[in-house]
C-alpha positions in Angstrom: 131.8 80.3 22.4 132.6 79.4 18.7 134.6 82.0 15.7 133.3 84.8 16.7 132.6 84.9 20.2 134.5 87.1 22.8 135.9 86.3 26.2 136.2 89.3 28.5 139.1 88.6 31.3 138.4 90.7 34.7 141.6 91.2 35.9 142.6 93.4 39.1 146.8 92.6 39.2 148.9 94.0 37.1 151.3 91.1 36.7 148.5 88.4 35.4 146.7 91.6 33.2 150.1 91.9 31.7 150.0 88.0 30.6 146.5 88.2 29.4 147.2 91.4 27.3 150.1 89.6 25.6 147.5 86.3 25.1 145.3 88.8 23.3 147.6 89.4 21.0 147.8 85.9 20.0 144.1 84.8 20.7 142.1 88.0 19.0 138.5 87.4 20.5 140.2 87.8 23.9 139.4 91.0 25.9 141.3 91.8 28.8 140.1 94.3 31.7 142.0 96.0 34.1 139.2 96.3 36.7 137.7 94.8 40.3 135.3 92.2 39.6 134.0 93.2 42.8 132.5 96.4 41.6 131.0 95.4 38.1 129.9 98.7 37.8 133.7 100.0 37.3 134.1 98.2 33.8 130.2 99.0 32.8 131.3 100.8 29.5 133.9 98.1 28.5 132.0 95.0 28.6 128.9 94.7 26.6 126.1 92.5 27.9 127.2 88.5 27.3 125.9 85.2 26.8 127.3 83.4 29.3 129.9 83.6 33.1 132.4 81.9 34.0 134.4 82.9 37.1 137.5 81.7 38.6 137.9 84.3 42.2 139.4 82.9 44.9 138.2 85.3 47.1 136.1 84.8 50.5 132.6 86.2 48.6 133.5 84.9 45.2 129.8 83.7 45.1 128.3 87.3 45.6 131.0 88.3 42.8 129.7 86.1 40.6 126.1 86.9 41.0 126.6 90.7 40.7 128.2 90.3 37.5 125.8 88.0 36.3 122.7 90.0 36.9 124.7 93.3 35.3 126.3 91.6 32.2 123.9 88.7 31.1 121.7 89.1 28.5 119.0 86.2 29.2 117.0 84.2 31.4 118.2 80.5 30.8 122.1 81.7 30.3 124.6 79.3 32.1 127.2 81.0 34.9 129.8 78.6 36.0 132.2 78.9 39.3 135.0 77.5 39.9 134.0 77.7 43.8 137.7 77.4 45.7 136.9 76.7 49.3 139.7 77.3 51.3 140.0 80.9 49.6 136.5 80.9 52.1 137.9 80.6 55.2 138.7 77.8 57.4 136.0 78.0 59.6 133.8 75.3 58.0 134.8 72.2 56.1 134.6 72.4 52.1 131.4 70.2 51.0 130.2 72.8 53.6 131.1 75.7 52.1 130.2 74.2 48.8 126.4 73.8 50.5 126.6 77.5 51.1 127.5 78.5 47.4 124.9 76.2 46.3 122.5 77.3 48.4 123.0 81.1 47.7 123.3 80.2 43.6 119.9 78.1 44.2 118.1 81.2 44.6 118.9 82.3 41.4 120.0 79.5 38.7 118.7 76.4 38.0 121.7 74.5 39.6 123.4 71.1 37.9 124.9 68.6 40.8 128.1 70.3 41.2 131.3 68.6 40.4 134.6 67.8 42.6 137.9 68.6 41.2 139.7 66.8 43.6 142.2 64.9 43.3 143.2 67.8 40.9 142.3 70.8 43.0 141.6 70.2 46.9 138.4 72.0 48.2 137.9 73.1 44.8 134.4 72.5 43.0 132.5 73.3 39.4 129.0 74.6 40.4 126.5 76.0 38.1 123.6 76.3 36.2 121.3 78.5 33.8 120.1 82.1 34.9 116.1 82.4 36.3 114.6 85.4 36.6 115.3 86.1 40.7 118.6 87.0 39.4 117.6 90.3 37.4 115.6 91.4 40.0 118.9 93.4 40.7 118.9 95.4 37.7 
């Protein structure tokens, strides 16, 4: 990110937006949103187009969450988006390296995907997966 980079923090809870309006105050290139990250659309005139995502949702589509804020907010073919994809926040219907398949599968379409990385023993179920932005993705514009 370097100096003078910003980080824009979607946050829809009140308690965690509370914490990461009093980290702002300490860490200055930190911009916290009080929004959905479901509906991009909502924080449109707050967030200015960006170099790169980084999402941590653990909800059930947090892949489609990820991708519709991509293809709003990113600037630039080749720009990387990273998920921190959390499994069992997917249901329990399927067994995590198969879930993982899925997110991969539906990133594929649009990134250029590194091999994705397992956080266990650290997180359970959880996995890194990303990769840099191809055009397929701003199709959605």
């Amino acid at each position: 990110m370097g100096p003078t980079g910003r980080v824009y923090a979607v946050e829809k809870s009140l308690r965690p937006f509370y914490r990461l309006s009093r980290l702002s105050a300490r860490w200055p290139n930190l911009a916290p949103v009080l929004a959905d990250a479901r509906d991009p659309e909502e924080y449109f005139d707050l967030v200015p187009a960006i170099d790169g995502v980084y999402a941590d949702v653990a909800q059930p589509d947090q892949v489609e969450i990820v991708l519709r804020n991509a293809a709003l907010y990113l600037d630039r073919q080749g720009a990387p988006i990273v998920l921190a994809l959390k499994t069992a926040s997917m249901g329990r219907e399927r067994s995590a390296a198969a879930y993982r398949a899925q997110g991969e599968e539906a990133l594929g379409a649009c990134l250029d995907l590194e091999p994705s990385v397992r956080l266990e023993p650290f997180h359970r179920g959880h996995f890194l997966l990303g990769g840099s932005a191809r055009a397929p993705l701003f199709r959605a514009r």
